[in-house]
C-alpha positions as CSV (number, residue, x, y, z in Angstrom):
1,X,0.0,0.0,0.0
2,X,3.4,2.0,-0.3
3,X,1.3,3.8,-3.6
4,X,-1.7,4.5,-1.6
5,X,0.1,6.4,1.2
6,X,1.8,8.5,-1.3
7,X,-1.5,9.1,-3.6
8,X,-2.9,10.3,-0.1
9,X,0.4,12.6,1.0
10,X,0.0,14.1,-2.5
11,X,-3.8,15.0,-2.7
12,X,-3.6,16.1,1.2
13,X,-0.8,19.1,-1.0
14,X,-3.1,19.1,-3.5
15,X,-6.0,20.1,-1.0
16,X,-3.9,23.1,0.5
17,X,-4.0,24.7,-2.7
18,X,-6.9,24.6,-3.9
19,X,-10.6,25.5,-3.3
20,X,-11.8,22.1,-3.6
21,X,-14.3,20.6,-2.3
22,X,-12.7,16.9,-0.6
23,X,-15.0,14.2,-2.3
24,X,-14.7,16.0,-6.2
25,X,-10.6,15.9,-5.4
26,X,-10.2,12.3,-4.1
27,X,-13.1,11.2,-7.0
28,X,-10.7,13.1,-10.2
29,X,-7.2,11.4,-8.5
30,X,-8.4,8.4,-8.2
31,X,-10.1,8.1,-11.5
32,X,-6.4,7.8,-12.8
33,X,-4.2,6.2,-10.4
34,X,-3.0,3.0,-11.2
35,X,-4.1,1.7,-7.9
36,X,-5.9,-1.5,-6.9
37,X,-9.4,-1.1,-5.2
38,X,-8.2,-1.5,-1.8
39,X,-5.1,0.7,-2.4
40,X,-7.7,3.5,-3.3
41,X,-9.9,2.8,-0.7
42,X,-6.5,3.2,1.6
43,X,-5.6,6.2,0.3
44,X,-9.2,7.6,0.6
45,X,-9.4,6.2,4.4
46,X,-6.1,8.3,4.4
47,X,-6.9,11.5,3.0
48,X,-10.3,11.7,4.5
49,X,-9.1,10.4,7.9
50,X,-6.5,13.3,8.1
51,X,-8.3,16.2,6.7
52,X,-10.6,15.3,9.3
53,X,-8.2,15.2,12.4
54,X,-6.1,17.4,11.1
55,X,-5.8,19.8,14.1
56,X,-5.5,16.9,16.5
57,X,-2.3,16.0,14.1
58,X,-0.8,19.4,14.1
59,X,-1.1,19.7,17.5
60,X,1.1,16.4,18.1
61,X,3.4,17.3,15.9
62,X,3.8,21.0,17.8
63,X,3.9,19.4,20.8
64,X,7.3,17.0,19.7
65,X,8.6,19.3,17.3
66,X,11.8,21.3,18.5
67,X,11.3,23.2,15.5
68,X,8.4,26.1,15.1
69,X,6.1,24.3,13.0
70,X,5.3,27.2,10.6
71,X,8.7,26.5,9.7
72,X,8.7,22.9,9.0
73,X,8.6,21.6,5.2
74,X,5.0,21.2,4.1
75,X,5.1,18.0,2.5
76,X,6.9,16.8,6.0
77,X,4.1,17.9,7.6
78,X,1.8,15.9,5.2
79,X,3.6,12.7,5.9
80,X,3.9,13.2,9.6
81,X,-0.4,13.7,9.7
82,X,-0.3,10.2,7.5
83,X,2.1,8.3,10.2
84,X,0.6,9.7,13.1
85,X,-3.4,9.1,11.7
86,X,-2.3,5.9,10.8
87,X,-0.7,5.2,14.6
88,X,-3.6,6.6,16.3
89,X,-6.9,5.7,14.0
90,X,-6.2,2.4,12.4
91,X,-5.8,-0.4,14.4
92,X,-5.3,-2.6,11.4
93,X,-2.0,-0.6,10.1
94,X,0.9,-2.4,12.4
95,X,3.0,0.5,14.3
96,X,6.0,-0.4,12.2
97,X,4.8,-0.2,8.6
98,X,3.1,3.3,9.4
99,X,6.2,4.2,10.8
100,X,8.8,2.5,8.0
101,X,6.5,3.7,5.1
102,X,5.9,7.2,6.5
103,X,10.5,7.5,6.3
104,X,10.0,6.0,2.6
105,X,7.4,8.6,1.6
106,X,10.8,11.3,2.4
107,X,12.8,9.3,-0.3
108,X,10.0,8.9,-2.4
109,X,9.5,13.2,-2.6
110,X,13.2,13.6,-2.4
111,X,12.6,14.8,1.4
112,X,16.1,13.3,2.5
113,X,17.1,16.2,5.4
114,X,13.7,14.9,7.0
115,X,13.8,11.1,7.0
116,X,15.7,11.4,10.6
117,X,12.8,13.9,11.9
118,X,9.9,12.1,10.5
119,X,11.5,9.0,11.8
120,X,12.2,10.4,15.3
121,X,9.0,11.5,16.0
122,X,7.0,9.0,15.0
123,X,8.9,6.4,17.0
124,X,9.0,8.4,19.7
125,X,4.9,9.2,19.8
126,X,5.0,5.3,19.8
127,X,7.1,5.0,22.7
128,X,5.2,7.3,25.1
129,X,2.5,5.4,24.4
130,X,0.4,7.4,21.7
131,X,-0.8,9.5,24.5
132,X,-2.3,13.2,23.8
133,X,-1.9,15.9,26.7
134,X,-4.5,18.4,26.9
135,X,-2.5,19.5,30.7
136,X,-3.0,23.5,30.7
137,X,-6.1,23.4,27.9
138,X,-8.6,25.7,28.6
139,X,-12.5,23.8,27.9
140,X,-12.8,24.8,24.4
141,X,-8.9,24.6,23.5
142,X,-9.6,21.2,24.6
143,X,-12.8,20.3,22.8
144,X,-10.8,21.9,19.4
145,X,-8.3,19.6,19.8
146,X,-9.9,16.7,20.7
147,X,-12.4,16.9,17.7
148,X,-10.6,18.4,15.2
149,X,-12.8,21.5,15.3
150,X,-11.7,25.3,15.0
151,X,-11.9,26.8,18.5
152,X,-13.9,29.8,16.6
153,X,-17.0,27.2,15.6
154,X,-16.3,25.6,19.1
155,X,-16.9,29.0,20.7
156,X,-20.3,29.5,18.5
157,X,-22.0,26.8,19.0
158,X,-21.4,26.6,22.8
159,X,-22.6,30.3,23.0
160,X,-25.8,29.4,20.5
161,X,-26.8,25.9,21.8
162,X,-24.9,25.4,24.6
163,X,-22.0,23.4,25.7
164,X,-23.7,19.7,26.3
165,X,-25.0,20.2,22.8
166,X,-22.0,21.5,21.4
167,X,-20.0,17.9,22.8
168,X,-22.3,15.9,21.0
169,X,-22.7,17.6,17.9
170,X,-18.7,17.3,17.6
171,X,-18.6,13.7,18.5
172,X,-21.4,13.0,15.9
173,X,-18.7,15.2,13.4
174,X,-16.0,12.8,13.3
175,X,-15.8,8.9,11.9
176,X,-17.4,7.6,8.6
177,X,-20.6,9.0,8.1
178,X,-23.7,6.4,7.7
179,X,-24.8,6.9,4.1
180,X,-28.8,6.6,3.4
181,X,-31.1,6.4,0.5
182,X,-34.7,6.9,-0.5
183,X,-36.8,4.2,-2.3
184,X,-38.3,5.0,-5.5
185,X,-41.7,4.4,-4.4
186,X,-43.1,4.5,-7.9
187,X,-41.0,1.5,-9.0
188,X,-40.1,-0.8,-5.8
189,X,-40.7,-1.3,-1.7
190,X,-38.0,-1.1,0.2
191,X,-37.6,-4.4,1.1
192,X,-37.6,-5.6,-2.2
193,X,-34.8,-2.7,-2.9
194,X,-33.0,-4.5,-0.2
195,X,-33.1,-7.9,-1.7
196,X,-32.0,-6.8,-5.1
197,X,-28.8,-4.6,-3.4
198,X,-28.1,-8.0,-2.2
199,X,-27.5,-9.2,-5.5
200,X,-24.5,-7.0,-6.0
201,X,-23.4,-7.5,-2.6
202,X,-24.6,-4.7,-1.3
203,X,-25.8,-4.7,2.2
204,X,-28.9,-2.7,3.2
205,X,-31.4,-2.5,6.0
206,X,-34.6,-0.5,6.8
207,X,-34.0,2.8,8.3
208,X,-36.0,2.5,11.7
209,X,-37.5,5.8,12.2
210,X,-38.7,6.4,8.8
211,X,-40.8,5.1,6.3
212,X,-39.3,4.3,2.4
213,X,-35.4,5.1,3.7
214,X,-32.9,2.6,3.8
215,X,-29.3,2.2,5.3
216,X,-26.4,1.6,3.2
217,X,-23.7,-0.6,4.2
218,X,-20.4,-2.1,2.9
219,X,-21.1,0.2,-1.0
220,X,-18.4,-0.2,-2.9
221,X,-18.7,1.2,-6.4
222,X,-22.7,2.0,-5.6
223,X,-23.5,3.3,-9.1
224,X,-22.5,0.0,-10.7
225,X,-25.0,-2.1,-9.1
226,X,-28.2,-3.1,-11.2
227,X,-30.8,-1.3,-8.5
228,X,-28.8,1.9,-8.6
229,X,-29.5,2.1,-12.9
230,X,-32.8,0.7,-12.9
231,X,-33.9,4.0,-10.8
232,X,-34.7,2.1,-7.5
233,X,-33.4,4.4,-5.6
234,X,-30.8,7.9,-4.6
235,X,-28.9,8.6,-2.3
236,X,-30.1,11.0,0.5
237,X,-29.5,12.0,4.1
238,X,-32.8,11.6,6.4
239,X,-32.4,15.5,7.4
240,X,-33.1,16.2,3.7
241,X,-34.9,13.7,2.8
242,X,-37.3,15.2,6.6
243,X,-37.1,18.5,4.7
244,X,-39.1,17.3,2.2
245,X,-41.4,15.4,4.0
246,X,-42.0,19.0,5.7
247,X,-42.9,20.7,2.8
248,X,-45.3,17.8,2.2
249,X,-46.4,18.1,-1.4
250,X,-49.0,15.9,-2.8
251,X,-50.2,14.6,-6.5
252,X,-51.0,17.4,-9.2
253,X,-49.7,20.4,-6.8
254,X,-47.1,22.7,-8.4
255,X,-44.2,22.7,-6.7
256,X,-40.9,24.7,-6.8
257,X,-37.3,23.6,-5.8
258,X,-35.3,27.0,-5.8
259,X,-31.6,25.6,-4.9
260,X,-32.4,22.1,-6.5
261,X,-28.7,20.6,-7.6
262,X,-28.0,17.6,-7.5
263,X,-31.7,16.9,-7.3
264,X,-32.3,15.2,-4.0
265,X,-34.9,16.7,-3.1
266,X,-36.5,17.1,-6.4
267,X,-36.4,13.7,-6.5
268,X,-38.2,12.4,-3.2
269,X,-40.7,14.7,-4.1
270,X,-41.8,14.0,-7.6
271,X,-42.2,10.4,-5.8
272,X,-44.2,12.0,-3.2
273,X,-46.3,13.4,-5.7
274,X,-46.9,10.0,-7.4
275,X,-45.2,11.5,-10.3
276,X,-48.4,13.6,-11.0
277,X,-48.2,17.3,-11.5
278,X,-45.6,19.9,-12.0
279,X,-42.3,20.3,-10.3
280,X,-39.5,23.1,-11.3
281,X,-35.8,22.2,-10.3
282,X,-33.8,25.6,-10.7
283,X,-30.2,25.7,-10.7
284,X,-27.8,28.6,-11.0
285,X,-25.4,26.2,-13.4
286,X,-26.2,24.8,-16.1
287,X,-23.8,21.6,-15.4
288,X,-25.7,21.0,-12.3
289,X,-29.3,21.3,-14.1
290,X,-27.8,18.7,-16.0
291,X,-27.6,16.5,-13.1
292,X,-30.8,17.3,-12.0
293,X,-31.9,16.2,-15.8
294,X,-30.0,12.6,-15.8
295,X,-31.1,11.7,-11.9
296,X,-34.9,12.2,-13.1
297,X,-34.5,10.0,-16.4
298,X,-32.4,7.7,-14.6
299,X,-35.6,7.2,-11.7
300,X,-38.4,7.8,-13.9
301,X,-39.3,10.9,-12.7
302,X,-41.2,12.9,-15.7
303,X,-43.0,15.5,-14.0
304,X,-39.4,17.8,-12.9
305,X,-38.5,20.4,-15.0
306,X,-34.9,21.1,-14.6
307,X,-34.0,24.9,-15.9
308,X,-31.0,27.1,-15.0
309,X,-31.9,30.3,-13.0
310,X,-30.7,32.8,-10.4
311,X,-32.6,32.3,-7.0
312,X,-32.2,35.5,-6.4
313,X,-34.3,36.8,-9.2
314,X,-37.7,36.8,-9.9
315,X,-38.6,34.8,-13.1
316,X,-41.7,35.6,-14.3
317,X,-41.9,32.5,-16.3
318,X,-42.3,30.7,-13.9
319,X,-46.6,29.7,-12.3
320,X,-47.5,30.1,-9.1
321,X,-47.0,27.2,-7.0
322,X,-48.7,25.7,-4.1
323,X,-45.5,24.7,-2.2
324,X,-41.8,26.1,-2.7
325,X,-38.9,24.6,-1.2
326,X,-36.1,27.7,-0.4
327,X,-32.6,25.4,0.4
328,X,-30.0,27.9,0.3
329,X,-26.5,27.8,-0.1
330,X,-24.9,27.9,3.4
331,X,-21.8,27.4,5.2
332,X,-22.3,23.7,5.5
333,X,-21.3,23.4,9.1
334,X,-23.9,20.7,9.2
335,X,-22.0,18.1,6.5
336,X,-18.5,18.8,8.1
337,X,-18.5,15.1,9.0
338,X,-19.0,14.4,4.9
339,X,-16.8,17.6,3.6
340,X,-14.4,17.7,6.6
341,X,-12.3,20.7,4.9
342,X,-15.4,23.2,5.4
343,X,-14.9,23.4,9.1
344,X,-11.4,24.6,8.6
345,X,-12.5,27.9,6.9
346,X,-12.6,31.2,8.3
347,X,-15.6,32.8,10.0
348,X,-15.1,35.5,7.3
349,X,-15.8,33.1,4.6
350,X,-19.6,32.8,5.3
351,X,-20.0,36.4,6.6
352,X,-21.8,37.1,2.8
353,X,-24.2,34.0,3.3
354,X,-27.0,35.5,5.4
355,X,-27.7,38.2,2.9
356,X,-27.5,36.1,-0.3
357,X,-30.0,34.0,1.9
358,X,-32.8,36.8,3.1
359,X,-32.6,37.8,-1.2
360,X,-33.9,34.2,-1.7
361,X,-36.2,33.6,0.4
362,X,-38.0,37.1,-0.8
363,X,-37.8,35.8,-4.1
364,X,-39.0,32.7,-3.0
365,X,-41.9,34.1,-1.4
366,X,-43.1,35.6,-4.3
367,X,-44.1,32.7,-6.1
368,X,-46.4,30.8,-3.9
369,X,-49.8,31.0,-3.6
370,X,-52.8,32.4,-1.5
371,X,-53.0,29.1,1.2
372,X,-49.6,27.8,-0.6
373,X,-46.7,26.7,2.2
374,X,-43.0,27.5,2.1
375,X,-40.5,26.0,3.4
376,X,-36.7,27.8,4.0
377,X,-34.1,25.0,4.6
378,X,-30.2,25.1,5.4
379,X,-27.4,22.2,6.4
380,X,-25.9,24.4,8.4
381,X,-25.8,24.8,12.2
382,X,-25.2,28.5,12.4
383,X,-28.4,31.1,13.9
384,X,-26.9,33.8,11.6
385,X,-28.2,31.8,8.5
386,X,-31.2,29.7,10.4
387,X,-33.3,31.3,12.9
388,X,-32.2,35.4,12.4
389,X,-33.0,34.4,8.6
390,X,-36.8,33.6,9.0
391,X,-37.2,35.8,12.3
392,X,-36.4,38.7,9.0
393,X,-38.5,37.4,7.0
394,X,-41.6,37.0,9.2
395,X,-40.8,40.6,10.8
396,X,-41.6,42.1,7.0
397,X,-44.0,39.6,5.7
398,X,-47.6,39.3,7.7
399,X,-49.2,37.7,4.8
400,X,-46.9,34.3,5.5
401,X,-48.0,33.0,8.8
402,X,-45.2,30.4,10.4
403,X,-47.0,27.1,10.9
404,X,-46.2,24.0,12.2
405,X,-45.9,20.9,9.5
406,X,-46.0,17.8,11.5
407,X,-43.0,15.2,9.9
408,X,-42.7,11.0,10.8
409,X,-40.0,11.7,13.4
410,X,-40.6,11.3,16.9
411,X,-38.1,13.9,18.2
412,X,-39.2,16.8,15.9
413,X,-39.6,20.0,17.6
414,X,-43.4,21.1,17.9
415,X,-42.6,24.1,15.9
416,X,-42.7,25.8,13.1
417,X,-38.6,26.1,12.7
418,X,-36.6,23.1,13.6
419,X,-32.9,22.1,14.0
420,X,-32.0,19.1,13.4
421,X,-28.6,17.9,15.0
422,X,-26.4,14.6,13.3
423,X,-26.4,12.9,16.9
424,X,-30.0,12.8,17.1
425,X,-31.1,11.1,14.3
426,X,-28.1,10.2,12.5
427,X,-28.2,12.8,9.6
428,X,-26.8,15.6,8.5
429,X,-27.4,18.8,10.9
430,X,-30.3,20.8,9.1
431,X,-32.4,23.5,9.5
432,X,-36.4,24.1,8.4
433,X,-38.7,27.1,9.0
434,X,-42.3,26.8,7.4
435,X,-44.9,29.2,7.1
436,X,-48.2,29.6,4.8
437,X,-49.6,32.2,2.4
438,X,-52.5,33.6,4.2
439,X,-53.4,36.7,2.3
């Protein structure tokens, strides 16, 4: 797995300089590295493992380095945060082979001055046991170190939901994220979905707390198996696939998705709909309407109308509609346990995001009906772009009345915004406010 290590050392580089988002970068490397399937799936257990602990690494590495570590080489750095993941997260690696192959990795970029320092620390992090000191940590130094998490998103949610729910939501952030699906109601039952996963070995079971979702297990190459192209199913969290259920839209309604790529939603609720009536899926780019396009030929889905358009513009084109679905773009701080490498950007970075939101959800509003429901959505934990979004909206729109849209989840809150955090239910954090057209 020598390869593997160093595919992962090399897109862990790659990921410093560049804007990309984790799951596109590690999908376009290893599309073309001569790698067997378990040396990719190494290499992506590598670079998603360490992009996900990485200031838990760092802060090893600063803790047994005699030299500042702003001044040590990068792509030392990268190997150390390989060894050390590999010492402290997978029991399968033996000690010595992440330790050997980490000192090879040096030779293998021409890093020769830092074989003895990668080599020395690692074995020396071995002999002390592999032990972390937090001694001197203040509570949220601690809880930033110990989860990986910038102390600034530490800091907010404790002050915004408090600390107990602030502990949980970061252990529910780190290790593999379960990956769910919806049944394509219209073509199959979930248990027959199960049995036909079975035949390409891939294992599934019914989601407890929700009707027509399924768990996946053990995947593999998911879009190869025989259910996946005969439109039995996509893949999609139970927070969005409960945002959806929220909105509740029913056969021959008009409905509007504002945000729709990749199609998710669109999807589950054409199949609410029975695949009767109308349902626009708008997309600011056009590559991503094309998504929406294939997902609803591949499923069957005949009644979305996939079309490229600014939310934040009115399009008069476009009918009134009896339900509108506003999922803005957000932050994402609610996903950081799928795209790890959002949770290492600056507070800055999302300081635009409330505004482009509120512009949105006016437009949004402006399309639904008299007795029509709208419903704003995020997957994002953050008040800024959640709760002081609709608490806006409401102040300067008495003719949309908040209401409360019962879902099939026991823990929902009996209100007409909810927050959903990943440790509750095992999704994704989301966010959904509803309200109705009364006037």
């Amino acid at each position: 797995m020598a390869d593997a290590r160093l595919t992962a050392v090399k897109m862990l580089l790659k990921m410093e300089d560049s804007d990309s988002f984790s799951n596109i970068l590690l999908d376009s490397v290893l599309s073309e590295a001569q790698l067997s399937d378990r040396d990719k799936a190494f290499a992506a257990a590598l670079f998603y493992g360490v992009t996900e602990r990485r200031l838990t690494l760092d802060y090893i590495i600063e803790k047994n380095s005699k030299i500042a570590f702003e001044k040590l080489d990068r792509a030392a750095v990268a190997i150390l945060r390989v060894g050390l993941y590999q010492l402290l997260y997978m029991s399968n690696v033996p000690e010595s082979a992440a330790v050997n192959e980490s000192v090879k990795l040096c030779k293998k970029l021409k890093l020769f001055s830092a074989q003895g320092f990668v080599n020395g620390m690692l074995r020396s992090f071995v002999r002390n046991g592999k032990k972390i000191s937090y001694l001197g940590l203040e509570a949220a130094d601690r809880l930033s170190i110990e989860y990986s998490c910038p102390k600034w998103l530490v800091e907010k949610w404790i002050d915004e939901y408090d600390v107990e729910r602030t502990v949980k939501a970061l252990k529910a952030s780190i290790g593999k994220p379960p990956v769910y699906a919806r049944v394509n109601t219209l073509k199959t039952t979930s248990d027959k979905l199960i049995a036909e996963l079975a035949r390409d070995k891939i294992a599934a079971k019914k989601y407890a707390g929700l009707d027509d979702c399924i768990v996946l297990e053990k995947t593999g190459d998911i879009e190869k198996s025989r259910a996946y192209k005969a439109g039995l199913f996509h893949v999609q969290d139970i927070s969005s696939q409960l945002c959806c259920l929220t909105l509740r839209p029913v056969v021959n309604e008009t409905v509007i998705d504002m945000c729709a790529a990749p199609g998710g939603k669109s999807f589950t609720m054409a199949e609410l709909m029975g695949n009767n009536g109308k349902l626009y899926s708008l997309d600011l780019h056009d590559m991503r309407v094309a998504l929406i396009e294939d997902g609803a030929s591949r499923l069957g889905l005949r009644i979305i109308s996939a079309m490229q358009g600014d939310a934040t513009k009115y399009n008069t084109e476009l009918p009134q509609a009896d339900r509108v679905l506003c999922d803005v773009p957000c932050s994402g701080l609610g996903v950081i346990r799928r795209k790890p490498e959002i949770k290492y950007k600056r507070p800055e970075d999302f300081e635009e995001l409330p505004d482009i939101q509120r512009r949105i959800l006016e437009t949004a509003s402006k399309y639904v009906k008299v007795g029509g429901t709208l419903v704003y959505s995020t997957c994002t934990l953050s008040r800024a772009e959640n709760d002081d979004v609709v608490e806006a909206f409401a102040a300067v729109h008495p003719e949309f009345s908040p209401i409360v849209q019962t879902v099939p989840y026991k823990d929902a809150e009996n209100s007409f915004r909810r927050t959903y955090f990943p440790d509750e239910n095992g999704g994704d954090g989301f966010f959904t406010a509803s309200f109705r057209r009364i006037k």
